[in-house]
Structure formats: structure tokens, C-alpha cells
C-alpha positions, 0 to 999 in steps of 0.5 A: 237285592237279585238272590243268586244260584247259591243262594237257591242251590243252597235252600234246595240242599238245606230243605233236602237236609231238612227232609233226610233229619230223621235219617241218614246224612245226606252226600252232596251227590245224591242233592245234587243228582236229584236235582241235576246241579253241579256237584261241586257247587253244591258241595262248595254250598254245604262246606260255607253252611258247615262254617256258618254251623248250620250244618255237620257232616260225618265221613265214612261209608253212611257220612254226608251232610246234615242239620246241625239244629232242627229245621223248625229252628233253622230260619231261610234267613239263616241260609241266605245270611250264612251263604253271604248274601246282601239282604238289604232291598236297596242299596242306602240301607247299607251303612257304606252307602254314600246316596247323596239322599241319605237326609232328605229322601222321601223314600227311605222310610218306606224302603226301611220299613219294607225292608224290616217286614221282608228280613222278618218274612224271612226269619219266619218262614223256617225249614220245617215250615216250608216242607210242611206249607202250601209254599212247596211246590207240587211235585 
């Protein structure tokens, strides 16, 4: 599993929206500004989060984007899920995998149970949680 730019421009933008949900929408412009990303990927990020439903937008002179739910209830699994990424840590979790091994290797137990403690880690850890944890960075 290698997480991609989307994936981290997109918890960056949800986190923000996270912060900003007891005040105006947030423009992708302002996200992206802050944090020096490209606009247009940012906006891109927040059309697919709209599609998935995590999050809403509102046009106008005070529009922008925002959480469609409360950021406790919005899991990092849920962002990276609606973002298309691959959380499988190993390419015979798949169903479409064709390892010759599927039968007899040592190793797929473990991968299956690293794999469920990871998915779990991620449903845990939610917006909220993470703007309110030791997990934010300093700045």
C-alpha cells in the first residue's frame, strides 16, 4: 500500500473542514493557499469527497465546502475510502489476486491480521480526533 498526494491533500482539506464546521464553508482557495497546493487539485479532491457525501458545498459570496456529518463521526478511513484509495497492505488481500500462494503461504494469515488491525486504526482515528490529539503536529 504507498498512499498517494490525494490522499494526504485530501485529509489536509478535510481536517481544515473539520476545524471551520462551526463556521463559514471553507473555498478550496483559502485549503489550498494555506498550505501552498494547487488549487485545482485541491478543488478536484473536494468534488470526489462531494460525490462520496462526506462533504457539501454552498455557492454564493459566503459558499465553500463543508462536512456533511460531524467530524467525530467522519473516520480517516472514510476520506481515504472516498478518495479510491487501495487499502489492502498487500496485493493477495485482494479477491483479484492470482499470487500462486493464495493456498499455501505461510504468510497470509498475518498479512490478514495486520491488515484488520490497520483498516480498524483507521476507522478509529476520526476527524475530530485528530485535531484534538498529540497526532497534530506542533505548528
Amino acid at each position: 500500500m504507498n498512499l498517494t498526494k490525494k490522499s494526504s491533500y485530501g485529509l489536509i482539506a478535510t481536517l481544515e473542514l473539520a476545524h471551520a464546521s462551526d463556521s463559514a464553508p471553507r473555498s478550496a482557495i483559502s485549503i489550498a493557499e494555506q498550505y501552498s497546493l494547487p488549487v485545482s487539485f485541491i478543488e478536484k479532491i473536494l468534488h470526489e469527497l462531494r460525490r462520496a457525501g462526506l462533504v457539501s458545498s454552498k455557492q454564493g459570496r459566503a459558499g465553500g465546502y463543508f462536512l456533511t456529518r460531524s467530524p467525530g463521526d467522519i473516520s480517516v478511513r472514510n476520506v481515504l475510502e472516498a478518495l479510491g484509495e487501495s487499502l489492502d497492505l498487500v496485493g493477495c488481500l485482494k479477491s483479484s489476486s492470482n499470487c500462486e500462494l493464495t493456498d499455501c503461504c505461510p504468510t497470509k494469515g498475518a498479512w490478514q491480521h495486520i491488515d484488520q488491525r490497520f483498516k480498524s486504526l483507521l476507522d478509529s482515528l476520526s476527524l475530530q480526533s485528530l485535531l484534538h490529539s498529540e497526532l497534530k503536529s506542533p505548528n
